[in-house]
Each structure stands twice: as C-alpha cells, then as structure tokens.
N, C-alpha and C positions, 0 to 999 in steps of 0.2 A: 713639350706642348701636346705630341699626339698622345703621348702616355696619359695623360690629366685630362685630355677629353674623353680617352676609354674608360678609365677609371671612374669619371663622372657619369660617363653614361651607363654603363652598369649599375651605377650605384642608383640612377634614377631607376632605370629597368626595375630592381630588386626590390627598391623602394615601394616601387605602381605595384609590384606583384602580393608584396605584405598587406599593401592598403585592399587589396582585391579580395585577399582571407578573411574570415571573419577572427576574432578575436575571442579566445578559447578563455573561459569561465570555469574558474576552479571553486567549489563548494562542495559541503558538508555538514556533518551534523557528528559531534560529540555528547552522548548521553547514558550517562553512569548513574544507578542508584544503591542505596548501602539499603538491605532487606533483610528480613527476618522471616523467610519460607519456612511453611511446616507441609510435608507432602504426607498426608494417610497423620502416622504417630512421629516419624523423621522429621525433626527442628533441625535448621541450620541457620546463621549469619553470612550473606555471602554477597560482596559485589558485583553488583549484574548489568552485564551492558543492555543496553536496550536500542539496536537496531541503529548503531554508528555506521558511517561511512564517508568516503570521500567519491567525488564526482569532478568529473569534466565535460562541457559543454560549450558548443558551440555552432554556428550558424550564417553559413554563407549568401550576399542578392547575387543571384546568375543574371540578375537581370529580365525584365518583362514579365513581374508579378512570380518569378520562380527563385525559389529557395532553396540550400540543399544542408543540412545540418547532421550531429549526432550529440552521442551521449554516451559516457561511460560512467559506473560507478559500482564501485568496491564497497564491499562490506567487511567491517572489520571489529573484535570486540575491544573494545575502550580502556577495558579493564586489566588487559594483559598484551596489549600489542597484536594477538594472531589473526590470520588471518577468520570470517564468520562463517565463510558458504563454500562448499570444495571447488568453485572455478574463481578464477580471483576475478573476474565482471560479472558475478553470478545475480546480481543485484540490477544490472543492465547495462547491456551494450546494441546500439541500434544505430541505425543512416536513415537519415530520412530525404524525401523530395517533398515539397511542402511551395502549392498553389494556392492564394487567395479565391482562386475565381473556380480550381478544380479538385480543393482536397487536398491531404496529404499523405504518403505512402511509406509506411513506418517499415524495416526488415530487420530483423536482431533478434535481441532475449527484452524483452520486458512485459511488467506485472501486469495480470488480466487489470482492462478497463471495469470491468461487471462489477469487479472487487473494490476498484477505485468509485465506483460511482452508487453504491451502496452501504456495506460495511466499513469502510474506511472512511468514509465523507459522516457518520455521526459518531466514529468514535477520538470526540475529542481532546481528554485530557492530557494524553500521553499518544498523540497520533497512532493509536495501533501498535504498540510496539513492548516488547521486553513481557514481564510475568501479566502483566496487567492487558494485556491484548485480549480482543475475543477471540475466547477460545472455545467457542459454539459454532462459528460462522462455516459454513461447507467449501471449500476451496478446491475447487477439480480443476480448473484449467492448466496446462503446460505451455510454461513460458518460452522455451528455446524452438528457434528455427520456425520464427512465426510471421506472416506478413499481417500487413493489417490497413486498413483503409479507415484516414478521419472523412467526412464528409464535410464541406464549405458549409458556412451558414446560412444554407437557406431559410431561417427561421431566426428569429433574433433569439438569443441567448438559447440556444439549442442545439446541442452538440450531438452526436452519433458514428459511432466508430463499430468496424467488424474486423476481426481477426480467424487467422486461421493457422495451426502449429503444424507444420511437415511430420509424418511420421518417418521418414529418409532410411527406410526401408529395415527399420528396426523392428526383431520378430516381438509380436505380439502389442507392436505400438501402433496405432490407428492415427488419423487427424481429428484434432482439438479444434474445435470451435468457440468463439467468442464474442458477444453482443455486449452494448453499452450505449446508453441513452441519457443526458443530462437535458433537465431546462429547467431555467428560474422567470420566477417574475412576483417582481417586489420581494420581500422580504423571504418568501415560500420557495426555494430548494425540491427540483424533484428530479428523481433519478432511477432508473431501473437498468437489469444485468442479466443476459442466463448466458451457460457455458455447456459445453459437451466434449468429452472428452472418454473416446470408447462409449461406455454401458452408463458413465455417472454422467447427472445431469444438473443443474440447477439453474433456477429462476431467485429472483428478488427486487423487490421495490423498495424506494427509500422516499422519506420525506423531512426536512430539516425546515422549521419555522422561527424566526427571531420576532421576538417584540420587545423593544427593548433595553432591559440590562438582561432581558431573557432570552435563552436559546433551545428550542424542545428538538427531537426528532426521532428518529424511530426506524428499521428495516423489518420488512418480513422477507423469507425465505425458504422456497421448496426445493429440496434435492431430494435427487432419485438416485441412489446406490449402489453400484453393483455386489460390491462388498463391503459390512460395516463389520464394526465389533459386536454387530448381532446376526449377522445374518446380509443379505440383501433386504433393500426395503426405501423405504421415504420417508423423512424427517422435514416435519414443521420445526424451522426457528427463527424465534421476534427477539429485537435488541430495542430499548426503550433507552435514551441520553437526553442528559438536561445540562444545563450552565449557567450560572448569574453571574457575571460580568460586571465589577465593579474598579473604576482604577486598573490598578495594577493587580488585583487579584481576580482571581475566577476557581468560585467553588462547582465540583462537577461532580454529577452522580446516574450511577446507568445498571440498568439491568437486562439480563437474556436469560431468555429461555428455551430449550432444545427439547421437544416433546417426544415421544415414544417410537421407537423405530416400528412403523408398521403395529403401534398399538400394541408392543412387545412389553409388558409389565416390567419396569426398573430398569429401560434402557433410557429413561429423562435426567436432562441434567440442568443444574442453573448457575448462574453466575451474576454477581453481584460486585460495582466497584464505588467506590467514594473516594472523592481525590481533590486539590487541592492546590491552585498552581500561583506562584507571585514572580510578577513578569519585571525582572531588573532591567529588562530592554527590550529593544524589537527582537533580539536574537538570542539574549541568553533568561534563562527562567529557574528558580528551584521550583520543586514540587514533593508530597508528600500524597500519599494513596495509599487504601488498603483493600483490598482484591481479595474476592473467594470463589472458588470452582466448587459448586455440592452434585458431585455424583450418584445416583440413585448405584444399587448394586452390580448393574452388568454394565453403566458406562463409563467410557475409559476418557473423556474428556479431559486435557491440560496435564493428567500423570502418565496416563496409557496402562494402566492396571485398573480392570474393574473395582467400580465401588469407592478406590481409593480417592478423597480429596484434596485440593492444594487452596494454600490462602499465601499472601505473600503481604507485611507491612512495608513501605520504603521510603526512603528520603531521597529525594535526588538533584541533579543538576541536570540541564539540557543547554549546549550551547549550537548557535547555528552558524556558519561565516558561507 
C-alpha cells in the first residue's frame, strides 16, 4: 500500500511538472527546385535547395503576465541531406523572456529585424530564398552573441525592436547595431530598418499595399560601405514586388535596382524575377520562376566576378509542416 501511494505520488508530481513545461513545436520547411542556371557563358541543370530547414520551438507562463521561450533551427540542403551553414543552429538559436505589459528580451543568434521588416516582407514568391533571392539588398548586420529588446505595444499594430551583437573581444570585431520598425493599418504594411555594424551602414524603408486580388510593394535602401567591390562608397537600392492572387494561384513579378557606387561608372546592377506559384494547400505549393542578375562591368552581384551575369529558370516544390 505505502509502495502504490509513492508511486502515485510521484507520478502526480511528474505529471504537474510536464503540464508546467510548455510543449515544444517541431517545424520546417522542405524546398527543392530543378533549374537550368547559366552564370556569365557556364549552363548547367542542377537541383537546388532553397533555404530548408528544421526548427524547434517552444514557450513557457512563469506566471503573472511572464513568459520564457526559445527557438532552435537547422538549416540543411534538401537536395542531398548535408548539412547548409557551418554551425548546425546557424540559422537560429535564442531564449527569450517575454512580458505583455514590459517587452520581450531576445539572447542567441538570430536574423536582423531591419531585414525582416524590409526586404523580406515584399519578397514574396519564393520568401527570399535559393537563386531567385534578392541579390541587390545590403546585409551588414552580425547575427551571433546578440541581445535584443521587442518593445510592448504601446501603439496598436506597431512593433519596434533594437538589437545589439557583442564583439567578445574578437580582434578587429566591433559591436553591431540594429533597428526595426513595423506598423499596419488597413490594408497598408509599413516598415523601416538600419543596421551598423563597424564602418558599414544601412537604412531602409518599406511599403506593402493590397487591394484586392492585388498586392503592390516596394523598399528603398541606403548603405554606406566600408568596402565594396568598388571601392568604399554608398549605394542606392529599390526592389519594386507585385502579386495577383487568384484561387489557388498567384502570378508574381518584381524588380531591383542597385545604382552606382558613389557614382562609379559600371558598378550598377539589376535584377528582375517573374514567378508563378499554385497552392495545393495551406503548406505545400509547386511553383515555377525565372530570375535574372544584369551586372554592368565592375559589379559582382549573385556571381562575385565583375561584369559576369546569372539567370536561373525553375520548377519547384515547397512544402511546410
């Protein structure tokens, strides 16, 4: 009898202690396309993954409006099993504390806000990801060893997050800086980003409007360089994204443009995508896009060889769980 009351009551104990855990969230995303890239005069056929990965997530109530969470995930290519980024959570791992009434307190590796709240938020046939990404957009921030502050809603639908990347006494590494601003109201999406990180700097504003079967939007973008493939200097570039949503299809089409470093003749470049997606569910989609990089002679945009261009045609799959 005393054996079967211990037993039980541990097994309650154990019981209260699992129910007290939050309950961990496993997701992902599978996305492979079969393309036909030509970089410069080099054709090839080749299966390309575009930005898979798996994730874990989860999130604890401490009780009295406090929460305490994280987030792991792996990137990996689809294509051949290996692993995508040399740390295996390279893609994010973070803890957070998270107040309704006081904000939430992010510590880990994860992707600038600025980025999420600009460039990423209009590109969206193929969320930003694989050959068809933009590959105009300036990306300075350093993701690891970063804290970062959401701020509560003081404002309705108005978000605002600052971050800042430890240099942890690495020679010639300084702290990273980073800004992010979201607010909506009705149908009008707006959002702005700057980052600093050492000598490079950038700013960007975004705008996303639906009406609709239609969806417009657009970023602009000033970074300041310490070193380009021309030189030091500063770079204007606008990404212009559309979408008409019909059913289960959504034809999309978007352009960018990267103006002259410091007014440097032939350091501009452009990029152009048209793509095409039909949604067999909420999670999984084929799609088909064709993407071009036109590099003027000294920039090295999406090949990293002056002058050289890349275009890529594809068919793909994306599934999400």
């Amino acid at each position: 009898m005393k054996r079967s009351l211990i037993v039980a009551a541990v097994a309650t104990v154990a019981a209260g202690a699992s129910f007290a855990q939050s309950s961990v969230t496993i997701y992902g995303r599978l996305n492979d396309s079969i393309e036909n890239q030509k970089t410069g005069d080099v054709k090839k056929t080749v299966l390309q993954n575009n930005a898979s990965r798996i994730g874990f997530k989860g999130v604890e109530d401490l009780g009295g409006g406090l929460k305490a969470g994280f987030q792991l995930e792996h990137g990996f290519n689809a294509d051949n099993g290996t692993q995508s980024q040399t740390a295996f959570w390279a893609r994010q791992s973070e803890v957070f504390l998270q107040s309704a009434a006081l904000g939430t307190i992010r510590l880990g590796n994860f992707t600038s806000e600025s980025y999420y709240a600009t460039a990423d938020y209009v590109s969206m046939h193929n969320h930003d990801t694989g050959t068809s990404s933009d590959a105009l957009y300036q990306y300075v921030m350093r993701d690891t060893n970063k804290v970062a502050y959401r701020a509560p809603e003081f404002v309705k639908n108005l978000s605002l997050e600052a971050a800042v990347s430890a240099p942890e006494g690495v020679a010639g590494q300084e702290k990273a800086y980073d800004f992010a601003a979201n607010y909506s109201v009705g149908d009008l999406a707006l959002g702005a980003g700057f980052s600093k990180n050492a000598d490079d700097k950038q700013f960007a504003i975004r705008a996303l409007y639906t009406v609709g079967a239609f969806t417009f939007g657009g970023y602009y973008q000033r970074s300041m360089l310490d070193s380009t493939f021309a030189g030091d200097g500063k770079i204007n570039t606008v990404r212009l994204s559309g979408m008409y949503a019909v059913g289960a299809s959504e034809f999309h089409l978007n352009f960018g443009l990267a103006g002259k470093v410091d007014g440097i003749a032939d350091t501009d470049a452009k990029q152009a995508t048209v793509a095409y997606n039909y949604n067999l569910s909420k999670r999984t989609k084929v799609y088909t896009f064709y993407t071009k990089v036109d590099n003027k002679a000294q920039a090295i945009y999406a090949t990293g060889a002056p002058g050289v261009d890349f275009s890529s045609f594809a068919v793909g799959v994306r599934h999400n769980f």
